[in-house]
C-alpha angles and dihedrals in degrees: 000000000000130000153152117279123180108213090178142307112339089002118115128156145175116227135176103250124178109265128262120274133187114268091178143024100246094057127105120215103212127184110215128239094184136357132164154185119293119211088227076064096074097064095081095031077056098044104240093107115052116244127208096209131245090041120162110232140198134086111187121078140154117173143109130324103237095175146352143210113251088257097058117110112151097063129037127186118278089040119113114240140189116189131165147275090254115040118224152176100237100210105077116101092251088056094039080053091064098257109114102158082055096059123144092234095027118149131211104243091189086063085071089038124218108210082102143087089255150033146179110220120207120214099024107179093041091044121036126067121210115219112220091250147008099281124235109254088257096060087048093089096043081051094050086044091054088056091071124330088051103042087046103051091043086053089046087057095043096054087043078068086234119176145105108357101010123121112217142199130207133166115226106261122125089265097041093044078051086045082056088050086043104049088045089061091046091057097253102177087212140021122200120192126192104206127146090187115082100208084059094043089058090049093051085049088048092045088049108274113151103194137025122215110192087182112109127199123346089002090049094049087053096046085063104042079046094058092039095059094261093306109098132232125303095222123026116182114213111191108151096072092221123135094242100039081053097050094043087054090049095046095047087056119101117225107280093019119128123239113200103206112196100151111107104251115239119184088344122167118173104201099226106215091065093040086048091051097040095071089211122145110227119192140160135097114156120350112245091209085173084077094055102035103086093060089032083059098050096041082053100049097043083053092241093138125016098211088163086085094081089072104075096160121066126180142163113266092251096067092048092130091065078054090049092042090040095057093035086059091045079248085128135024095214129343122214124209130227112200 
């Protein structure tokens, strides 16, 4: 098969690797119909994450079962599935709590690697999600959505606490523009993004975004607190995992609002005394998308949200390092893959 290796920063390549088979007898084998490019990605293509070259890449994935271990049920060859980032049995307490990435057998599906034709899915029965149906072609990008960005950025706004009332801020990202989508569904009275590109600030506004903030930093922090009547917000969405994209969404947040932090944390120190004093409830990690992708299926195949829209550069699998090179320039907010 082909598929997506990482020899080293900037260098990404596609290679022909012997296809997936089953090591153990709860394992799925699963032909992809889409995959993309994750902005956590872009740590090692930029160097800040070590890479142990050639690494497979890739960690989002919806397509078609090929083949399944003798103790899988819940899925059969010839379904569509849609599964997440951290495979997982789905019945340990930690799992039946709603924390799936955190399960106590949970395995790293970016370790096998799905920019690629094929993969072998651990956990089969705990981690991947059957749609009713096979999808039309133009629901397959909302699916693959649903498998990570989606499913992030819903769980960031669920752990934002967004909801009726609430007035919300996220930055423009691909999680954060999903986090807009997210926060909408969830009945957010106002959505503020903070987005300096106009062709992401029209997708926030499409997505549901009512206002758009173009300040960064200390002068971002002070617009909110400037439109909230000098509050802050009541839900505030990080998903970059910088020191100043965390402490901005710290500092717009009013006492006792919620800040729902996704973005994998580089080089992050929180000074305690103003985190003690600001009253605020911080709370991410990994999403566990798991938790989230039976109703995200269901919004997505009864055409309720259109998620699919974040991805507004499409190429064939074989040209994955322009994908790569596009999103690392802020050319595209997020490429899809076609093997």
């Amino acid at each position: 098969m082909r598929a997506v290796v990482m020899y080293g920063p900037g260098d990404v390549r596609v290679e022909e690797r012997p296809d997936p088979v089953l090591h153990k007898p709860t394992d799925a084998i699963i032909r992809l119909s889409a995959t993309c490019v994750c902005g956590s990605d872009l740590w090692a293509y930029r160097g800040t994450d070590q890479v142990d070259g050639p690494a497979p890449m890739g960690h989002e994935y919806a397509g078609v079962v090929e083949e399944v271990g003798s103790e899988v049920s819940t899925v059969k060859p010839g379904d569509f599935v849609i599964g997440s980032f951290f495979a997982s049995d789905n019945t340990c307490e930690i799992c039946q709590a709603g924390y799936q990435s955190s399960c106590i057998h949970r395995e790293p599906v970016g370790a096998i690697g799905t920019q690629a034709e094929l993969a072998r899915i651990p956990l089969a029965d705990g981690t991947l999600v059957a749609t009713p149906g096979m999808p039309d072609a133009g629901l397959v990008p909302s699916f693959l959505a649903a498998s990570d960005v989606l499913g992030t950025g819903w769980f960031a706004a669920v752990a934002a606490a967004a909801g009726p009332g609430k007035t919300v801020a996220v930055g423009d990202g691909a999680v954060g523009l999903l986090g807009v989508l997210a926060a909408r569904q969830l009945g957010a009275e106002r959505i503020i993004a903070m987005s300096r590109h106009e062709p992401r600030q029209q997708l926030a506004l499409e997505f549901g975004a009512t206002d758009i903030v173009t300040e960064r930093g200390d002068d971002g922090v002070a617009r909110i607190k400037e439109m909230t009547g000098g509050y802050g917000a009541h839900s505030v969405i990080e998903a970059v995992g910088t020191q100043e994209s965390m402490m901005q969404a710290i500092r717009s947040t009013r006492p006792g609002g919620h800040v729902g932090y996704v973005g994998v944390a580089h080089d992050v120190e929180l000074p305690g005394q103003e985190l003690f004093f600001s009253h605020v409830h911080p709370h991410g990690g990994p999403a566990p998308v798991r938790r989230f992708l039976p109703e995200l299926t269901d919004l997505i195949w009864q055409r309720t949200i259109n998620p699919g829209k974040v991805f507004d550069l499409t190429l064939p699998l074989d040209q994955a390092a322009d994908g790569y090179q596009a999103m690392d320039e802020r050319r595209a907010i997020k490429t899809l893959l076609r093997p």
